[in-house]
N, CA, C and O atoms as a Tinker XYZ file with bonds, in Angstrom:
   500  protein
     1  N     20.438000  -10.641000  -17.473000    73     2
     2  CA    19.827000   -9.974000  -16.349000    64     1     3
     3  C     20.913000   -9.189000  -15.619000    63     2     4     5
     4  O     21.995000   -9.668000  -15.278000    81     3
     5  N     20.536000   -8.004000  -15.428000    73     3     6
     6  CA    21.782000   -6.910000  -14.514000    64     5     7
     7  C     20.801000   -6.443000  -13.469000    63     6     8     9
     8  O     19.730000   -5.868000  -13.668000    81     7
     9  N     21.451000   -6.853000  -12.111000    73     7    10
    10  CA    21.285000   -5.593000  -11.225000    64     9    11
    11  C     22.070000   -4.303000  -10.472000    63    10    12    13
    12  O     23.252000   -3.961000  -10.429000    81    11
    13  N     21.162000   -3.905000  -10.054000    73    11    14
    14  CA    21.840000   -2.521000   -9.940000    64    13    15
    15  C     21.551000   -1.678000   -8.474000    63    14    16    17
    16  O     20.446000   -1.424000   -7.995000    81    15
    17  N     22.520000   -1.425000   -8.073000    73    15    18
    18  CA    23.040000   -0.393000   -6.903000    64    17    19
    19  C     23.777000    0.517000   -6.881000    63    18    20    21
    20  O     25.000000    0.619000   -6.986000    81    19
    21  N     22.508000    1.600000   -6.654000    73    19    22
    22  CA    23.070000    2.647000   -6.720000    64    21    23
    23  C     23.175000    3.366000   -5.212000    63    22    24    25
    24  O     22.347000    3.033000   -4.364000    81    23
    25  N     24.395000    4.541000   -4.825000    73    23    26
    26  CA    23.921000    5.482000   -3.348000    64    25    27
    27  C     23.037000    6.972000   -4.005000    63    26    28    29
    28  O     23.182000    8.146000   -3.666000    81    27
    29  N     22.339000    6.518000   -4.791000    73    27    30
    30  CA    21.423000    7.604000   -4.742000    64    29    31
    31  C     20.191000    7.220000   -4.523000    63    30    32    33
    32  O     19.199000    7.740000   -5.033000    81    31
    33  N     20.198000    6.127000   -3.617000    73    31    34
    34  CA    18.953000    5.583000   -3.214000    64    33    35
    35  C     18.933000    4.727000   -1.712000    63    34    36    37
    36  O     19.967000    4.184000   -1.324000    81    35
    37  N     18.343000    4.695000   -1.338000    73    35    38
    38  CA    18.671000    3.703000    0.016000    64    37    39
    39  C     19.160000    2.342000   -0.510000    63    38    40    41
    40  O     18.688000    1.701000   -1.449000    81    39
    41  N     20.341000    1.985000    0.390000    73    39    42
    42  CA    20.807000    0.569000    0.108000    64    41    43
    43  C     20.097000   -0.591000    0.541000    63    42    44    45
    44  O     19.395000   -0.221000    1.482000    81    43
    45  N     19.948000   -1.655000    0.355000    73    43    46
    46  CA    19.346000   -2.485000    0.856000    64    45    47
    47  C     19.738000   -3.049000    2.003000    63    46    48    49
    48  O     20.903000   -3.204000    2.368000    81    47
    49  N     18.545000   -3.423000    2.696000    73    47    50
    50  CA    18.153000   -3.926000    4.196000    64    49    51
    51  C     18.436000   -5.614000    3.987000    63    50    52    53
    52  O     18.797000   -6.200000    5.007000    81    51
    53  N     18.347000   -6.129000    3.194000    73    51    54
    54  CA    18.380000   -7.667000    3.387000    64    53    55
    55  C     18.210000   -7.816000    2.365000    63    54    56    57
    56  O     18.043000   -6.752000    1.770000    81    55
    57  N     18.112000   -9.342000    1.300000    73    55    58
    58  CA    18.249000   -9.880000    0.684000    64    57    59
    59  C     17.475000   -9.644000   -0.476000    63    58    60    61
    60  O     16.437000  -10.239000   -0.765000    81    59
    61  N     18.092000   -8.642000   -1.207000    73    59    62
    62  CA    17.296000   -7.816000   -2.427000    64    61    63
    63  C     18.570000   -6.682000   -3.357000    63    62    64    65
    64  O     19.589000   -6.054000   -3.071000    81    63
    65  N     17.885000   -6.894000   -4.329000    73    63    66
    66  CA    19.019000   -5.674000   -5.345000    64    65    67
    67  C     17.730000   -4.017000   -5.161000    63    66    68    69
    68  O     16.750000   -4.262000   -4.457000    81    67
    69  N     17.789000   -2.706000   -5.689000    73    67    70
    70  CA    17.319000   -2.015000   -5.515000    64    69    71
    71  C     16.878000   -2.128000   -7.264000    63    70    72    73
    72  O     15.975000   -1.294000   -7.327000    81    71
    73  N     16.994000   -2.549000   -8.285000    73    71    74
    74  CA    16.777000   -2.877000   -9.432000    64    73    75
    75  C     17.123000   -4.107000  -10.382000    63    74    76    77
    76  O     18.318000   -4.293000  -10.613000    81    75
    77  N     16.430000   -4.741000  -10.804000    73    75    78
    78  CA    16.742000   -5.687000  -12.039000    64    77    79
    79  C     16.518000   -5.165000  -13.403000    63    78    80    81
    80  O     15.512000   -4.499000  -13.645000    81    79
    81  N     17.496000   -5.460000  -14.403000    73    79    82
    82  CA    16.814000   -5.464000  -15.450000    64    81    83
    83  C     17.037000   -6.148000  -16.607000    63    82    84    85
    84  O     18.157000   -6.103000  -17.115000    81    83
    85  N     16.198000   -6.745000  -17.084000    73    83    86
    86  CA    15.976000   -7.964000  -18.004000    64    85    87
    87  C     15.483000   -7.212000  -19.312000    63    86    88    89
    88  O     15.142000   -6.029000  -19.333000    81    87
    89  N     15.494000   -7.951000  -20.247000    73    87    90
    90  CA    14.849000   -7.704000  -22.120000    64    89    91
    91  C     14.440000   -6.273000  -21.863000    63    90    92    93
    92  O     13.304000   -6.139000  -22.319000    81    91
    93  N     14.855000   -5.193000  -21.352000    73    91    94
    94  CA    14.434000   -4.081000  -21.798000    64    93    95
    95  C     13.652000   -3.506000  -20.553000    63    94    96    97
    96  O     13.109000   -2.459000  -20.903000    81    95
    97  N     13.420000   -3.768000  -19.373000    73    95    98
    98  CA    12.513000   -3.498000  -18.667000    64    97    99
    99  C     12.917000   -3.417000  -17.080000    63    98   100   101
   100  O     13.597000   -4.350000  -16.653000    81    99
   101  N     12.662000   -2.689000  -16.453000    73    99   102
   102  CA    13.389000   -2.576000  -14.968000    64   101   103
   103  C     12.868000   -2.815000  -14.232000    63   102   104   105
   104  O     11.834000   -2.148000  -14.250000    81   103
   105  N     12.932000   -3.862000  -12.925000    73   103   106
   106  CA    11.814000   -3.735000  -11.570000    64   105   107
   107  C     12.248000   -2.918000  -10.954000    63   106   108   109
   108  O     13.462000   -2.905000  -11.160000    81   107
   109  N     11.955000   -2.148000  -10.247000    73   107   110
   110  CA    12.045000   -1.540000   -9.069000    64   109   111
   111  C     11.798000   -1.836000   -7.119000    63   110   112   113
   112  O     10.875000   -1.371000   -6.451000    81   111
   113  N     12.583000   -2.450000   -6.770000    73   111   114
   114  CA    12.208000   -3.257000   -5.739000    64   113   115
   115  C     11.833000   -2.019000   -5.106000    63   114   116   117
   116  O     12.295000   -0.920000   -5.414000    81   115
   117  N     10.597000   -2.335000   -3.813000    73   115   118
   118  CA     9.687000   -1.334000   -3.079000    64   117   119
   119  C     10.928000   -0.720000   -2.290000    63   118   120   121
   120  O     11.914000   -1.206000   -1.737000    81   119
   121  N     10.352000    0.773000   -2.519000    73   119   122
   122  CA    11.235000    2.156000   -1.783000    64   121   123
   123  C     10.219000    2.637000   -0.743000    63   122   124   125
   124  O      9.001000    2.814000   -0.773000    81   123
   125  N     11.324000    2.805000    0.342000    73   123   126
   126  CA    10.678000    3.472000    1.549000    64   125   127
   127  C     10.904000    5.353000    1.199000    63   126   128   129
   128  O     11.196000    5.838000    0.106000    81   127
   129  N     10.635000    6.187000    2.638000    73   127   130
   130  CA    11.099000    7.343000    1.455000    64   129   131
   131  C     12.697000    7.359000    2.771000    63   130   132   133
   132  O     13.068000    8.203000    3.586000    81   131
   133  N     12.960000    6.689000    2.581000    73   131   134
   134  CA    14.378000    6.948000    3.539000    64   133   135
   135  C     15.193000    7.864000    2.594000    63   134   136   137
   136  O     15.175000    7.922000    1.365000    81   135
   137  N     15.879000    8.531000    3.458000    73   135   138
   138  CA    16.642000    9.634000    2.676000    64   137   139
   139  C     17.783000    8.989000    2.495000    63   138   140   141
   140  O     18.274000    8.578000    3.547000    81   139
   141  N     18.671000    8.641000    1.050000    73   139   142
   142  CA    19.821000    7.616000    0.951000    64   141   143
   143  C     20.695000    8.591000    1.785000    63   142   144   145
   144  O     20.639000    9.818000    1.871000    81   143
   145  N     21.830000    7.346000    2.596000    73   143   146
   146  CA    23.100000    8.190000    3.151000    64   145   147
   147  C     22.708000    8.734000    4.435000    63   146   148   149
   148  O     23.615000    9.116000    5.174000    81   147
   149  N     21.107000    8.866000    4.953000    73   147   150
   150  CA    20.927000    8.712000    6.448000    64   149   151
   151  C     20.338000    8.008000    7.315000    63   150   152   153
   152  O     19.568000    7.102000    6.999000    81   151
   153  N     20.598000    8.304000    8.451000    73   151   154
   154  CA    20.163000    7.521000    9.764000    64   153   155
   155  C     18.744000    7.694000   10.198000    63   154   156   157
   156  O     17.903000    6.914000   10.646000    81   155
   157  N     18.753000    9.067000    9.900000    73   155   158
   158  CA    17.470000    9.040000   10.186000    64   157   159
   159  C     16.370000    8.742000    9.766000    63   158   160   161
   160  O     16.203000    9.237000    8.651000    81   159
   161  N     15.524000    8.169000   10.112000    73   159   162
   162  CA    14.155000    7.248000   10.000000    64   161   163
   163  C     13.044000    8.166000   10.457000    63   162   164   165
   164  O     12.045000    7.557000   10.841000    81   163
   165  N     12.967000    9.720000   10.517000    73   163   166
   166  CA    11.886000   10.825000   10.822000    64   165   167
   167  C     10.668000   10.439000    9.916000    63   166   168   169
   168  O     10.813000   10.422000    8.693000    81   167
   169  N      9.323000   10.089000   10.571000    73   167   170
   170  CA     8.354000    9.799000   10.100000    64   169   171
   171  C      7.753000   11.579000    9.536000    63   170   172   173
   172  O      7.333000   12.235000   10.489000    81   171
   173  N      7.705000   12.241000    8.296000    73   171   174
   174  CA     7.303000   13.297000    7.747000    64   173   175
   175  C      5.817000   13.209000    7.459000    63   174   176   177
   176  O      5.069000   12.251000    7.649000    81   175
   177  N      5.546000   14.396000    6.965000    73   175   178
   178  CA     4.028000   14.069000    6.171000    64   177   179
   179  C      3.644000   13.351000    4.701000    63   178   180   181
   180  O      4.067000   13.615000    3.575000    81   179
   181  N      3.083000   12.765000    4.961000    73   179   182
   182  CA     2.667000   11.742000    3.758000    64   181   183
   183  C      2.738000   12.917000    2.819000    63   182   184   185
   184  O      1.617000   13.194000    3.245000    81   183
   185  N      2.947000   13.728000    2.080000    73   183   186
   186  CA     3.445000   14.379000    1.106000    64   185   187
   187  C      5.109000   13.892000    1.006000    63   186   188   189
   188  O      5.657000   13.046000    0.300000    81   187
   189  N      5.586000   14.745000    1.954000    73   187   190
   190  CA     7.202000   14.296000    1.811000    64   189   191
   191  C      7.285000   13.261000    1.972000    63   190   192   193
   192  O      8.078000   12.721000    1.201000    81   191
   193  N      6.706000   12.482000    2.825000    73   191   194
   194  CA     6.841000   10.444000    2.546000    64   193   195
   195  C      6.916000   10.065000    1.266000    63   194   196   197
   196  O      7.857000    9.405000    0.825000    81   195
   197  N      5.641000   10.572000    0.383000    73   195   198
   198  CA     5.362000   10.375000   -0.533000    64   197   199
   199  C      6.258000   10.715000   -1.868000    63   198   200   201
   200  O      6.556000    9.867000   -2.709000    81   199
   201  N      6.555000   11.805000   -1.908000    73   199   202
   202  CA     7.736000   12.569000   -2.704000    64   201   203
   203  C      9.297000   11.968000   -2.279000    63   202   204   205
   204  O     10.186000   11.900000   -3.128000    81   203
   205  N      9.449000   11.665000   -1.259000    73   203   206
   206  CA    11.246000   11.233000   -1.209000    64   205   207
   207  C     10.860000    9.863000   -1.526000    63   206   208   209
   208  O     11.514000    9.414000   -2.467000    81   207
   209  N     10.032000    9.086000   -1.052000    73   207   210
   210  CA     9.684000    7.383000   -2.449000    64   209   211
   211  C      9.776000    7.743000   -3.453000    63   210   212   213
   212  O     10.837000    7.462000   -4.012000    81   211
   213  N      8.956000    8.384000   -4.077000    73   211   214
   214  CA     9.058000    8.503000   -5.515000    64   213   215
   215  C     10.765000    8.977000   -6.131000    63   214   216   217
   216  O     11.241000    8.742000   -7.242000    81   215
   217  N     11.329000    9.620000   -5.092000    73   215   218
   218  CA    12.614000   10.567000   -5.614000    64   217   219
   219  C     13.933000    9.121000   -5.667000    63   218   220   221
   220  O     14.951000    8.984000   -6.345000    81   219
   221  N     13.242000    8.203000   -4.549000    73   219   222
   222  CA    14.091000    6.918000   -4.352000    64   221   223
   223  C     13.729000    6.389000   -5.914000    63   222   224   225
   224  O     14.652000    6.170000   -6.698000    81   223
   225  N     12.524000    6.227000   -6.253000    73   223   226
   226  CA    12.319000    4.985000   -7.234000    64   225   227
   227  C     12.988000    5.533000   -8.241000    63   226   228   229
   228  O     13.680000    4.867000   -9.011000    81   227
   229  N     12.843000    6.720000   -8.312000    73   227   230
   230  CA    13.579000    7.915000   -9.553000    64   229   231
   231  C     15.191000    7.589000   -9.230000    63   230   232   233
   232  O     15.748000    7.172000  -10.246000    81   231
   233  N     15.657000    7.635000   -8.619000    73   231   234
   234  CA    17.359000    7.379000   -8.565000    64   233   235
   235  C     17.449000    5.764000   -8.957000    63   234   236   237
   236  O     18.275000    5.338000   -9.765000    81   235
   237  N     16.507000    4.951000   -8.288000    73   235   238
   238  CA    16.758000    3.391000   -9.219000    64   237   239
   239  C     16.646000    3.214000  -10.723000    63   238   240   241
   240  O     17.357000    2.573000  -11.497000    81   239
   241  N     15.561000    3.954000  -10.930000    73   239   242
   242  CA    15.021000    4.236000  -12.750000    64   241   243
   243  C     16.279000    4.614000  -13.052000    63   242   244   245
   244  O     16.811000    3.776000  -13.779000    81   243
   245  N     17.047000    5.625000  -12.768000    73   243   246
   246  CA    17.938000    6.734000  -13.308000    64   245   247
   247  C     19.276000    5.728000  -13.631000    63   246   248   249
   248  O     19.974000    5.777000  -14.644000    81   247
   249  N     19.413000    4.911000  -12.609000    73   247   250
   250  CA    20.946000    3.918000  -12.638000    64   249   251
   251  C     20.506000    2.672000  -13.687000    63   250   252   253
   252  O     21.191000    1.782000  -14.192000    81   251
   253  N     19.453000    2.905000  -13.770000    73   251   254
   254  CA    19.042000    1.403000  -14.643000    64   253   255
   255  C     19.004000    1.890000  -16.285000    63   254   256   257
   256  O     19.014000    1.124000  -17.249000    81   255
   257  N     18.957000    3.472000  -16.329000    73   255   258
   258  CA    18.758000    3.710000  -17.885000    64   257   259
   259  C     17.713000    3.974000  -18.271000    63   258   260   261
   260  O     17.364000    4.179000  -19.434000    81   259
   261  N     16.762000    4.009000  -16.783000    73   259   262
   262  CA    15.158000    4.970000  -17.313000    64   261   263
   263  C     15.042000    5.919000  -16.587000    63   262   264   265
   264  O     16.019000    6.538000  -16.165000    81   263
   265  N     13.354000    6.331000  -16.192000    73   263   266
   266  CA    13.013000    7.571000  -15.932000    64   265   267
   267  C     11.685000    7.289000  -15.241000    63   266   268   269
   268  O     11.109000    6.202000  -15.283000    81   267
   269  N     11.368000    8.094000  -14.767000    73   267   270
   270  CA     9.863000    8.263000  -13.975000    64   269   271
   271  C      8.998000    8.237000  -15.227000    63   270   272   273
   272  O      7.999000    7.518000  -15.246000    81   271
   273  N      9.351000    9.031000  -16.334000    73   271   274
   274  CA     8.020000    8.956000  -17.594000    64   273   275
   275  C      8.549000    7.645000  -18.060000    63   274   276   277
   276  O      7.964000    7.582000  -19.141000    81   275
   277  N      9.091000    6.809000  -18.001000    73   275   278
   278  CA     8.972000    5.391000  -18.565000    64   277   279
   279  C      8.681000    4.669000  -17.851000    63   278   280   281
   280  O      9.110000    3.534000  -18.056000    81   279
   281  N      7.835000    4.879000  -16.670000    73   279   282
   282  CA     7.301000    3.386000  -16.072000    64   281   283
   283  C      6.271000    3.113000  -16.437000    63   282   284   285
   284  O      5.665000    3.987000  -17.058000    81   283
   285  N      5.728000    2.021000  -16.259000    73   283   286
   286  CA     4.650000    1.102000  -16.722000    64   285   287
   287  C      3.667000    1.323000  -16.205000    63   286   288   289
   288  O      2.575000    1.827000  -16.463000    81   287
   289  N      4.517000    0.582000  -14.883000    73   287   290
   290  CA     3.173000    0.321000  -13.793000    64   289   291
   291  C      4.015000    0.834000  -12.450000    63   290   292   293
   292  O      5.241000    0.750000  -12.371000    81   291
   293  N      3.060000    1.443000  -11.287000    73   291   294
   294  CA     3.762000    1.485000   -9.856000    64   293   295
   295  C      2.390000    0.424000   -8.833000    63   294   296   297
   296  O      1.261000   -0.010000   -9.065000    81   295
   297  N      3.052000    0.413000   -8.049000    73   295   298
   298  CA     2.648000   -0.338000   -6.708000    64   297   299
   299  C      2.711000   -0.026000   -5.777000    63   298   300   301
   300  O      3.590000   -0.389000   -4.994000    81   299
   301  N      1.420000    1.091000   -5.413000    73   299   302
   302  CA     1.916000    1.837000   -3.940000    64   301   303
   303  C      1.032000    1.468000   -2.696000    63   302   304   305
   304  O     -0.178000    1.680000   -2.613000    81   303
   305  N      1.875000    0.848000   -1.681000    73   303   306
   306  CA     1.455000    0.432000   -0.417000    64   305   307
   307  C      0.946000    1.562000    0.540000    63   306   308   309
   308  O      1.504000    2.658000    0.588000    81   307
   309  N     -0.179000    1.223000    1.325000    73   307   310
   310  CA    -0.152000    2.548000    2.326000    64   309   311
   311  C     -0.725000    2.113000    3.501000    63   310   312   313
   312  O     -1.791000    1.506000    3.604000    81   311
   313  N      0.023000    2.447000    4.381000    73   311   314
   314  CA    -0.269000    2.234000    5.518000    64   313   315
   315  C     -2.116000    2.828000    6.364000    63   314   316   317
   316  O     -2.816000    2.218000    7.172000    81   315
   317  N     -2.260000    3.742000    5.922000    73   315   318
   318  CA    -3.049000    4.587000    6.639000    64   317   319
   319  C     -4.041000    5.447000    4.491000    63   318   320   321
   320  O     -3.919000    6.186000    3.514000    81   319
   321  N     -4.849000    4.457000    5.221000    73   319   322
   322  CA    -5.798000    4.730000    3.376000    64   321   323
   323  C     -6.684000    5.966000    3.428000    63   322   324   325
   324  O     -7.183000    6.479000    2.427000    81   323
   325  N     -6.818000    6.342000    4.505000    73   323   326
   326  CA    -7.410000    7.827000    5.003000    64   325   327
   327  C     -6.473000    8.877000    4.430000    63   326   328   329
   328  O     -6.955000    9.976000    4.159000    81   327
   329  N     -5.232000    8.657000    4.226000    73   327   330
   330  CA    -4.436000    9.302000    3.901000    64   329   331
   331  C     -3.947000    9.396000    2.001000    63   330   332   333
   332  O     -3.067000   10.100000    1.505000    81   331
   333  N     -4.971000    8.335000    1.240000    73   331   334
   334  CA    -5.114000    8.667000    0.046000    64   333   335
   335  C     -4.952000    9.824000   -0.861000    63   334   336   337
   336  O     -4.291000    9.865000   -1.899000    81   335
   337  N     -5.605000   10.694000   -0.350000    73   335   338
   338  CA    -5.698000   12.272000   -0.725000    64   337   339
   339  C     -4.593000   13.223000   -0.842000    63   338   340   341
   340  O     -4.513000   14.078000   -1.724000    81   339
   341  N     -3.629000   13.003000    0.223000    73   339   342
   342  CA    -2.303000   13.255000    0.317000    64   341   343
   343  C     -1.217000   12.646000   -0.853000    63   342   344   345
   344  O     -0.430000   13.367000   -1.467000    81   343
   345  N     -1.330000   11.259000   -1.025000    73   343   346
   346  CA    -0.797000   10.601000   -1.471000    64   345   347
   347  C     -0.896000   10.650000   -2.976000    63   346   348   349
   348  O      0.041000   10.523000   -3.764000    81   347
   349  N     -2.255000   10.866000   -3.281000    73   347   350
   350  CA    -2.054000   10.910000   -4.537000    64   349   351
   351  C     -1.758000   12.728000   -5.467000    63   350   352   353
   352  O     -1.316000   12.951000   -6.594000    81   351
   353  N     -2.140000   13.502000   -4.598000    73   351   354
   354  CA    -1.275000   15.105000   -4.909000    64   353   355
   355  C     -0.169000   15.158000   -5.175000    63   354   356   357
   356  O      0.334000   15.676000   -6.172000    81   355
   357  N      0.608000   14.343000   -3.852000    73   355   358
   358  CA     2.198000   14.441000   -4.334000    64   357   359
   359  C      2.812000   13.823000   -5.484000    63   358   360   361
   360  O      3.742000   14.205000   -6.196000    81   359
   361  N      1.860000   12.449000   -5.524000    73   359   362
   362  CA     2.053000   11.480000   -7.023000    64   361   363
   363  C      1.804000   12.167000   -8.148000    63   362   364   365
   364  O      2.542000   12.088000   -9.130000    81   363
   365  N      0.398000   13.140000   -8.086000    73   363   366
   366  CA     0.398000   13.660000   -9.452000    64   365   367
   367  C      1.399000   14.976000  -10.002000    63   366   368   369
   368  O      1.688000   15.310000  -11.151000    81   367
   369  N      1.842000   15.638000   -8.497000    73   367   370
   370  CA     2.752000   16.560000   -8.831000    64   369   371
   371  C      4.284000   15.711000   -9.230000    63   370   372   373
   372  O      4.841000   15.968000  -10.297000    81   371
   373  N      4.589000   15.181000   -8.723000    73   371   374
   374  CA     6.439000   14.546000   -9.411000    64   373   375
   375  C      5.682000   14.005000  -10.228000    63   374   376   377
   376  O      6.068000   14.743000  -11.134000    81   375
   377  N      4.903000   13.337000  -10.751000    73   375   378
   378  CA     4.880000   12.537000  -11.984000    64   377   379
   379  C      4.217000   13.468000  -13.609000    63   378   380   381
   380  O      4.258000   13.277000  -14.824000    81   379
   381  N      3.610000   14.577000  -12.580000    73   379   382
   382  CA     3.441000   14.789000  -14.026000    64   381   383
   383  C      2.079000   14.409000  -14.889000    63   382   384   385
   384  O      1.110000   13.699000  -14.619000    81   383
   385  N      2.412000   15.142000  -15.965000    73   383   386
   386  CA     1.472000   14.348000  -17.044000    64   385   387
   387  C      1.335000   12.622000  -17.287000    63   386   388   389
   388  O      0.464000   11.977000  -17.871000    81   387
   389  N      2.436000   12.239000  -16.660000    73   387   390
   390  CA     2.835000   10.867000  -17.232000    64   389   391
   391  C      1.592000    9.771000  -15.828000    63   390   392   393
   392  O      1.701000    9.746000  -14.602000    81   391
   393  N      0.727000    9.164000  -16.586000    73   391   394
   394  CA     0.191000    8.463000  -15.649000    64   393   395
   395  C     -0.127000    7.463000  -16.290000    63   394   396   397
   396  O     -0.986000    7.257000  -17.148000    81   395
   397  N      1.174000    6.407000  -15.467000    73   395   398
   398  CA     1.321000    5.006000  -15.444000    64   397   399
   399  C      0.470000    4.204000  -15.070000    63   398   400   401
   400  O     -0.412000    4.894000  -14.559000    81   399
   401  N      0.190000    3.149000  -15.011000    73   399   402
   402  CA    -1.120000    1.988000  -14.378000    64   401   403
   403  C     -0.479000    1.530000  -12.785000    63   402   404   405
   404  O      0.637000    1.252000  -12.344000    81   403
   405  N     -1.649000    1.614000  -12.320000    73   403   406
   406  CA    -1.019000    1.913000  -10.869000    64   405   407
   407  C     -1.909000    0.932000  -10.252000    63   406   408   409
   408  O     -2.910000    0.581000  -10.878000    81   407
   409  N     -1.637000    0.407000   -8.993000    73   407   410
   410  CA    -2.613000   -0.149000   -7.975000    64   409   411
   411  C     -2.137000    0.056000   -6.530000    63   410   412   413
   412  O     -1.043000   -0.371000   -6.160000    81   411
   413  N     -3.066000    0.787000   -5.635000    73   411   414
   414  CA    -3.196000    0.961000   -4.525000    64   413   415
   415  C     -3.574000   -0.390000   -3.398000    63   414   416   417
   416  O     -4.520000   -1.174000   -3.322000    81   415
   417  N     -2.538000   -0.225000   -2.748000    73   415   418
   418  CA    -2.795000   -1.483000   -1.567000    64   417   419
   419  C     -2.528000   -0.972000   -0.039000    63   418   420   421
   420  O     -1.517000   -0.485000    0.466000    81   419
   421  N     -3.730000   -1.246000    0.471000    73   419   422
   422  CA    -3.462000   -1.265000    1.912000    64   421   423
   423  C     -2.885000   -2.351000    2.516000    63   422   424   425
   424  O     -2.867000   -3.571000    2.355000    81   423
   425  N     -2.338000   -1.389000    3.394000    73   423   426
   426  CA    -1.358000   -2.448000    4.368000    64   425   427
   427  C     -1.305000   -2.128000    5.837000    63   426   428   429
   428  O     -1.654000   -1.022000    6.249000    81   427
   429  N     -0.797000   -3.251000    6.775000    73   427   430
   430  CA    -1.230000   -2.991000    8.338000    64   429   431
   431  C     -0.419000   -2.265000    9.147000    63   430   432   433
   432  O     -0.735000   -1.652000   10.167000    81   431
   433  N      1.336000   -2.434000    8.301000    73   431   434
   434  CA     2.135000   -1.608000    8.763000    64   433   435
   435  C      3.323000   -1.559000    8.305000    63   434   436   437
   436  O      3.545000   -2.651000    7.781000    81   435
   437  N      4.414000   -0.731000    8.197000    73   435   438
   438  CA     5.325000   -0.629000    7.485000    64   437   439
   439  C      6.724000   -0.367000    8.140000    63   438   440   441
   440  O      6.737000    0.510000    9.004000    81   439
   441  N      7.856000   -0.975000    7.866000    73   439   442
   442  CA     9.080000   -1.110000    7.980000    64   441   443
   443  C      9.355000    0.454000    8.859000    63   442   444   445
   444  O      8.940000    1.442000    8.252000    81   443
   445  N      9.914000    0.667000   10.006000    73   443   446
   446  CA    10.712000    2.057000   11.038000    64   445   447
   447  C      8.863000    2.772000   11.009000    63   446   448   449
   448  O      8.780000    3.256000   12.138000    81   447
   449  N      7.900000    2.953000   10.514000    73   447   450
   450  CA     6.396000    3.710000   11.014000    64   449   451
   451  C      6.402000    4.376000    9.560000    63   450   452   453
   452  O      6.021000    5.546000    9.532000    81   451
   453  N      6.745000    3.848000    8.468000    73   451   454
   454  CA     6.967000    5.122000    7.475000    64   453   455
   455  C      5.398000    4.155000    6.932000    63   454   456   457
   456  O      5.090000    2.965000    6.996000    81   455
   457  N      4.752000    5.316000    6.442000    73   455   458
   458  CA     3.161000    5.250000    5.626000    64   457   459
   459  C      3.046000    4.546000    4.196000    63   458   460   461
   460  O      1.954000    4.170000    3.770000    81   459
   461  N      4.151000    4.400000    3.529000    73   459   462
   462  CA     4.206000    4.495000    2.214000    64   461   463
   463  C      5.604000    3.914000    1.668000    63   462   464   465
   464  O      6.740000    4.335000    1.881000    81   463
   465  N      5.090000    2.607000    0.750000    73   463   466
   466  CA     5.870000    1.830000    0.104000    64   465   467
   467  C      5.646000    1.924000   -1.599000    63   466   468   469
   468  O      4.478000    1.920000   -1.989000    81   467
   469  N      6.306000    1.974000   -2.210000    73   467   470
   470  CA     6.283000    2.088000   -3.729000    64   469   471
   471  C      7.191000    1.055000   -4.812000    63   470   472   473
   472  O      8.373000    1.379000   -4.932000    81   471
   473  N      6.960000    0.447000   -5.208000    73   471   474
   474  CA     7.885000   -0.285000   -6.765000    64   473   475
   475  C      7.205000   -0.366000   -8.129000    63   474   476   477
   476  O      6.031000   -0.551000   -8.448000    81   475
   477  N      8.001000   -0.223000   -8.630000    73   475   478
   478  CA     7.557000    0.008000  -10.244000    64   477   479
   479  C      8.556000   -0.920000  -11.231000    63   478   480   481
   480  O      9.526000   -1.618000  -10.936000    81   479
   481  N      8.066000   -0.705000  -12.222000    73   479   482
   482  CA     8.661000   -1.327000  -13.700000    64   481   483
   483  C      7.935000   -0.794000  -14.543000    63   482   484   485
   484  O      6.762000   -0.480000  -14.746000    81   483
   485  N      9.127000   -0.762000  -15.079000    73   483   486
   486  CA     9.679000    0.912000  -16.304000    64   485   487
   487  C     10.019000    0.253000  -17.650000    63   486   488   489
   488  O     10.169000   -0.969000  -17.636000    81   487
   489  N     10.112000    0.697000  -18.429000    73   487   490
   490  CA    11.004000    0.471000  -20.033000    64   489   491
   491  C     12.158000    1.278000  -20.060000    63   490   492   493
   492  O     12.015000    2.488000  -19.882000    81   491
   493  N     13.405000    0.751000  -20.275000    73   491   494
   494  CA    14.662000    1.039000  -20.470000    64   493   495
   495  C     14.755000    1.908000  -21.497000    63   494   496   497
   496  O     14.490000    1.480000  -22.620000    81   495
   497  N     15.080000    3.057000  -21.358000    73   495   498
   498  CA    14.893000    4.081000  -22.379000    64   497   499
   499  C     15.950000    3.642000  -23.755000    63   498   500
   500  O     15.981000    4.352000  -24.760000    81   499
């Protein structure tokens, strides 16, 4: 089992790696869309919320030896489910053709006001 930290992603807040990876396969512990390397915590539009998560989970994939087209499955939290519509545009634009098995979860509220939490597990290219 290896984990992995990388600064092309937000570092961790408490007691967590930003990736594991075991027999071939990577978790992705849940990404906020914090921009790695700043302070600021600017609540954006659930597009760019949405797109700098995904760009986080993409820099964990990337240090672990995968990719956004090798994940499995994602797990995306959302604060505000009215806001679905948003959320899933920006998902289908960075991702692409590639559509992984996914499950949507509401939630009551999220870490600094940000809308949108994401983790995945990928196959190690």
């Amino acid at each position: 089992m290896q984990t992995v930290l990388t600064d092309a992603a937000p570092h961790p807040a408490g007691h967590y790696s930003q990736g594991v990876v075991h027999n071939g396969v990577v978790y992705v512990a849940g990404q906020l869309p914090i921009v790695p390397g700043s302070d600021d915590r600017t609540v954006g539009t659930m597009d760019a919320q949405t797109e700098q998560t995904l760009r986080n989970v993409e820099a964990v994939l990337l240090a672990c030896g995968s990719s956004l087209d090798r994940v499995l499955q994602m797990t995306i939290y959302v604060s505000d489910i009215e806001q679905w519509g948003a959320v899933n545009l920006a998902y289908a634009r960075v991702m692409g053709a590639h559509k992984p098995a996914r499950a949507v979860v509401p939630v009551k509220e999220l870490h600094y006001g940000y809308q949108i939490e994401i983790q995945a597990v990928a196959a190690v290219a």
